[in-house]
N, C-alpha and C positions, 0 to 999 in steps of 0.2 A: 504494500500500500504506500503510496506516493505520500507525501505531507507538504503540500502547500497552503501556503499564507492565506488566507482573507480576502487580503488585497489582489495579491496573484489572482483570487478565486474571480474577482469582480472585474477586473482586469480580464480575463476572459469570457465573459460575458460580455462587458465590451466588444473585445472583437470578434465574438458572437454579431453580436448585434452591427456593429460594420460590413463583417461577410455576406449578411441579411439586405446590407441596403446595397452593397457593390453587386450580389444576384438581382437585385430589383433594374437597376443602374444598365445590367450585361442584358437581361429582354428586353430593356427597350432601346439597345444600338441594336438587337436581334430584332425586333418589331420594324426598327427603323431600315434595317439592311433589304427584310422583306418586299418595303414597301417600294423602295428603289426597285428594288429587281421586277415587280410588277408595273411597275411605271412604264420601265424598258421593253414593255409588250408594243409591237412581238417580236423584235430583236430583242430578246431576253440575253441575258450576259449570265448563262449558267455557270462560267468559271469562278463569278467573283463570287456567284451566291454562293459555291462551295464553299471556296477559301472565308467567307464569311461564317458558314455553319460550324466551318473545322473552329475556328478563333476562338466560336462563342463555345462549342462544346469543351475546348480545351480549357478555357476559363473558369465553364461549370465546373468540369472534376477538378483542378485545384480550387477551387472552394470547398467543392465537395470533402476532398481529404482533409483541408483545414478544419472544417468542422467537425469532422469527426475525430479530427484531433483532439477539438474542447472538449467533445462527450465524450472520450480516455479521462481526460483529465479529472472531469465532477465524477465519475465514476471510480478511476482511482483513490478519489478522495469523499467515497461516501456519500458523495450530492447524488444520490441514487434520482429522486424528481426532479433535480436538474437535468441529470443522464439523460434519462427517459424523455423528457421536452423534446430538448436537443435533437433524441435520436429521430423523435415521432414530425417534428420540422420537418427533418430533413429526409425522410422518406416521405412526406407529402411534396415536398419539392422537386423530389424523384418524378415522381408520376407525372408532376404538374409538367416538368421538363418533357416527358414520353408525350405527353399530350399536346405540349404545341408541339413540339419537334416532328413528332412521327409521319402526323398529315402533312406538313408540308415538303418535308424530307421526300416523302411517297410521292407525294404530285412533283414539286423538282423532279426525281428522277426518270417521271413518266416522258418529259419532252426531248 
């Protein structure tokens, strides 16, 4: 069992709650890439929207490991309902990700 400070503890929850607003921040330059790329109908620029999907998905999973870095952390240290938040967050953010991402991923790849 880890033994960190208090402040450490709150301190991660902070950047909890930063990684929160930088994923809010990452779908909407993803909303924003979208909407370009339908602009471009119907010379659509299917290379950039990739290079865009790869950017934003690669930014998802290092949040994603960051976060679930915090929940080791409350977890190490006993914050079991902290843990558990954290972890139930970020498997709702899972799906939420599966759900914009998939449909349009699937139509991209149709043209």
């Amino acid at each position: 069992m880890s033994v960190t400070t208090s402040v450490d503890l709150i301190n991660e929850l902070k950047r909890f709650h930063y990684l929160e607003a930088e994923r809010v921040e990452t779908y909407g330059l993803f909303e924003e890439g979208f909407r370009a790329y339908l602009k471009g109908a119907p010379n659509y620029n299917l290379q950039m929207y990739k290079e865009l999907v790869n950017e934003i998905t690669t930014t998802f999973l290092n949040i994603s490991k960051d976060i679930i870095g915090i929940k080791n952390i409350f977890e190490e240290n006993g914050q079991q309902a902290i843990s558990e938040s954290v972890s139930k967050i970020q498997s709702l953010e899972q799906k939420k990700l599966q759900l914009v991402r998939d449909p349009i991923c699937f139509n991209c790849c149709l043209r």
